[in-house]
C-alpha positions, -999 to +999 in steps of 0.1 A: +484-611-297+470-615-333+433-623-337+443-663-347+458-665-313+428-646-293+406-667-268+371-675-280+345-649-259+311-641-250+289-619-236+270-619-199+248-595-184+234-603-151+196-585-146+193-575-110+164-565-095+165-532-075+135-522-047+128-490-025+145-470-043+135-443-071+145-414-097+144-381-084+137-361-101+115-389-132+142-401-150+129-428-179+158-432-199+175-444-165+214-435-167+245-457-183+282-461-164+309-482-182+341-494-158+370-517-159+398-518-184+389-502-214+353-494-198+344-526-215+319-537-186+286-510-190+261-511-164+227-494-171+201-485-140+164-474-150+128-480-141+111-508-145+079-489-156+093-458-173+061-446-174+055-444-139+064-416-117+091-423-089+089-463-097+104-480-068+111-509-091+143-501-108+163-525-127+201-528-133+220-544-162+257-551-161+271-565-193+305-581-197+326-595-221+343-629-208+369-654-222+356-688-226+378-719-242+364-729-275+345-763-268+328-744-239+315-713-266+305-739-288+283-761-262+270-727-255+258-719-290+246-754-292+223-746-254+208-712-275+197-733-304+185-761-282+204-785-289+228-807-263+263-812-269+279-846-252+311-842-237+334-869-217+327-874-183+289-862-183+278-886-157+248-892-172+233-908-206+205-896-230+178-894-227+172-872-200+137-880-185+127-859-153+104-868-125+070-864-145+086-888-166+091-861-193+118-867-220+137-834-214+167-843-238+164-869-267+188-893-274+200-871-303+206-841-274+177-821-286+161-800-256+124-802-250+105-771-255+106-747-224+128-767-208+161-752-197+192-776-187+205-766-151+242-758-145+251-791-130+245-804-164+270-782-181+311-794-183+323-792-149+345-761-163+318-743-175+298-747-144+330-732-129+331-700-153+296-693-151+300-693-111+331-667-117+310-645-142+283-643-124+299-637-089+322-610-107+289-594-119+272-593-086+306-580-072+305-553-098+269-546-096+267-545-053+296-519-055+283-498-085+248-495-060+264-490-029+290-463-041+259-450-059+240-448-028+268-438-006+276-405-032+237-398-035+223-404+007+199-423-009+172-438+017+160-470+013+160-508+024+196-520+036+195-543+010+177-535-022+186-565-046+158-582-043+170-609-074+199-616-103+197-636-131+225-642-154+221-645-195+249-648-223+251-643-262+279-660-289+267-637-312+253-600-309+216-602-305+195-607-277+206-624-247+194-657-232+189-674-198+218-692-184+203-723-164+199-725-130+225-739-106+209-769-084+202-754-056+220-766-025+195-775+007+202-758+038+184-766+069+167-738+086+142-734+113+106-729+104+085-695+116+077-704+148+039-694+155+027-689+187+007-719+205-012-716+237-026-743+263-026-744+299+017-747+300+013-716+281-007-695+302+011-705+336+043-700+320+033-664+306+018-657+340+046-663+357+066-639+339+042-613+338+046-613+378+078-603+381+076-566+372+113-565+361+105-590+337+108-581+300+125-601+266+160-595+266+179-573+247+199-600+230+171-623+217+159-591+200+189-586+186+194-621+179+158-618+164+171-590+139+202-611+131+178-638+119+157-612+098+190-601+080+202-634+072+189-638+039+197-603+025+228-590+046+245-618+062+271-595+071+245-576+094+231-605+106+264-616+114+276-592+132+246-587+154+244-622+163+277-614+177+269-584+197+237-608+208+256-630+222+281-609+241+251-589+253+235-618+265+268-633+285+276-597+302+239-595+315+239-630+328+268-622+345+254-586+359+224-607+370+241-631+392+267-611+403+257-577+408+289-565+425+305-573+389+279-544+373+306-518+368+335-541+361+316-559+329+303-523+318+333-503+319+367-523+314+375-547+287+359-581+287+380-616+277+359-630+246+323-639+250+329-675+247+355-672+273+332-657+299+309-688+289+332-712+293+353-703+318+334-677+341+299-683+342+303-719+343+313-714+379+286-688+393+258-708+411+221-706+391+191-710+400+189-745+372+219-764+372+235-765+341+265-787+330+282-764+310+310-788+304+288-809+284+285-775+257+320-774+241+305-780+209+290-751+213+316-732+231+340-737+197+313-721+177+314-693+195+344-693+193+346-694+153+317-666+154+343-642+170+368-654+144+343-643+116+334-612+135+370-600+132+375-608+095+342-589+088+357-559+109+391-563+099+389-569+055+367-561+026+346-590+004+346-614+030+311-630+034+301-658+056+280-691+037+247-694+044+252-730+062+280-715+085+257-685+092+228-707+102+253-727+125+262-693+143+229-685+147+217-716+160+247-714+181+234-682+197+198-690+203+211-719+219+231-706+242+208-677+252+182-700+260+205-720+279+211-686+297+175-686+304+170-722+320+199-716+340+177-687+352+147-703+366+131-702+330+121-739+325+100-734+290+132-721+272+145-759+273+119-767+245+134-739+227+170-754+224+181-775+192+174-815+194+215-819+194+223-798+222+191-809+246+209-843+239+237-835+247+222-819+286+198-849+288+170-825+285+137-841+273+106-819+256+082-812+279+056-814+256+054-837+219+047-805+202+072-783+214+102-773+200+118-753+172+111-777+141+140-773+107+130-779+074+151-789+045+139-778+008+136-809-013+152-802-047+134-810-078+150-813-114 
């Protein structure tokens, strides 16, 4: 291909942040490592403060070079010297005034100072290449780490990358932010702190009684899988899984004792199977209409799913909002598990939509596991 005919590029390098781990022995200058065809994408690892002895603060650059068409490299060079190019479609007019009332572009597409346009702005094809870039970065950068880490038996957290941000250059120079893409809300549940009245303390009591009595091994798992969520959803995943399995063979060891060996040693139907077709006909101490849970039984069902295409392929990560869904899903039915046991207080435990769909009320107006839902700004 001649030069006339080449594609128009830039450059990218995505900044990741790297914590817990450390140069052994000191090494300032940090180390460089080029891959791909041509070893044209270089990655560089080194301290944050050089001059500090065994920084746990390291940070990683990977820089690429990426074909872009040639409007797109030119609204680019336009963004660097603040300046707004119009394009069809924008689905919005200058001026662009924000929520303080601030003129952030003039009519003439002039940015305001310290004012960076967000993604969403961008052409809709831009948008889409900076997504590719800078998920082809992160791919490049989790493996280069993990290989890294794997080759070395280096200790530290299970999840070290603790932030990325993505910058690009037309020209060679230094390199500049790329915005921010609007951040999507997804509703989680809020830290539950611990609350204490009368209910409480006969509740507690009541427990504390029964010497056999201690928190299941699958709401600590379950407990771990919520930890991970947020830096290993693959983890977190797959331990919601084992949570809920857990929790279904125990129920089933608890009511049926004779059934001990049989759930222990030979191979089980699938979790949501023994929910939704075994234990929905052992007698409990709370009635529970489990008929009234499919809903919840196809979610389990869909965990497993997700469980196998973990196990069984590479690169394949749940989102965050189908994540959330399975662990909600989970702590749902494990608290089910537990009013179905005599434990009355776990009702106020379960999500609004499934206590509606059981006809279960709160027993108290503050009870209850509240979600919030970040409100997104400009």
């Amino acid at each position: 291909m001649s030069s006339a005919t080449k594609k128009p590029t830039i450059r990218c390098m995505l900044d990741v942040s790297l914590e817990g781990v450390f140069f052994n022995p000191s090494r300032p200058e940090g180390i460089k490592f080029a891959v791909g065809a041509g070893r044209r994408t270089k990655l560089l690892l080194r301290p944050q403060h050089p001059d500090k002895a065994f920084d746990r603060e390291l940070e990683l650059k990977v820089i690429g070079r990426f074909e872009v068409a040639a409007f797109e490299r030119q609204f680019i060079a336009s963004l660097i010297a603040k300046r707004f190019l119009s394009y069809p479609d924008m689905g919005f007019a200058l001026p662009l005034v924000g929520q303080s009332k601030r003129v952030l572009i003039d009519n003439n597409g002039n940015i305001s100072d310290g004012y960076i346009p967000r993604r969403d702005l961008y052409p809709r094809s831009l948008q889409l290449k900076c997504s590719e870039i800078e998920n082809d970065l992160k791919g490049i950068a989790a493996r280069f780490f993990k290989l890294l880490r794997w080759q070395q038996a280096i200790e530290g957290p299970p999840q070290p990358m603790s932030s990325a941000t993505l910058y690009w250059q037309v020209e060679r120079g230094a390199f500049y932010f790329v915005g921010q893409a609007r951040a999507q809300p997804v509703t989680t549940p809020w830290p539950a702190g611990i609350m204490w009245d009368e209910q409480d303390r006969v509740a507690l009591s009541q427990l504390w009684k029964k010497k056999k009595a201690e928190e299941p091994i699958a709401h600590e798992l379950l407990r771990e899988a919520n930890h991970l969520a947020e830096d290993t959803p693959l983890s977190a995943l797959l331990i919601a899984a084992s949570a809920l399995e857990v929790g279904a063979k125990s129920y089933v060891s608890a009511l049926v004792p004779a059934a001990e060996w049989l759930v222990e040693n030979l191979p089980a139907p699938p979790t949501y199977k023994i929910l939704k077709d075994y234990i929905s006909q052992l007698p409990t101490r709370v009635a529970v209409d489990w008929s009234k849970l499919k809903k919840l039984f196809t979610t389990a069902k869909e965990l497993a799913e997700e469980r196998n295409k973990v196990t069984h392929s590479t690169g394949h990560v749940p989102s965050k909002e189908k994540l959330q869904t399975f662990l909600n899903c989970v702590s749902d039915l494990l608290y089910i598990i537990d009013v179905s046991q005599g434990h009355e207080w776990a009702k106020d435990h379960v999500t609004k939509a499934t206590r509606g769909m059981l006809g279960w009320t709160l027993s108290r107006k503050r009870s209850g596991r509240g979600f919030v839902t970040p409100r997104i700004g400009d």
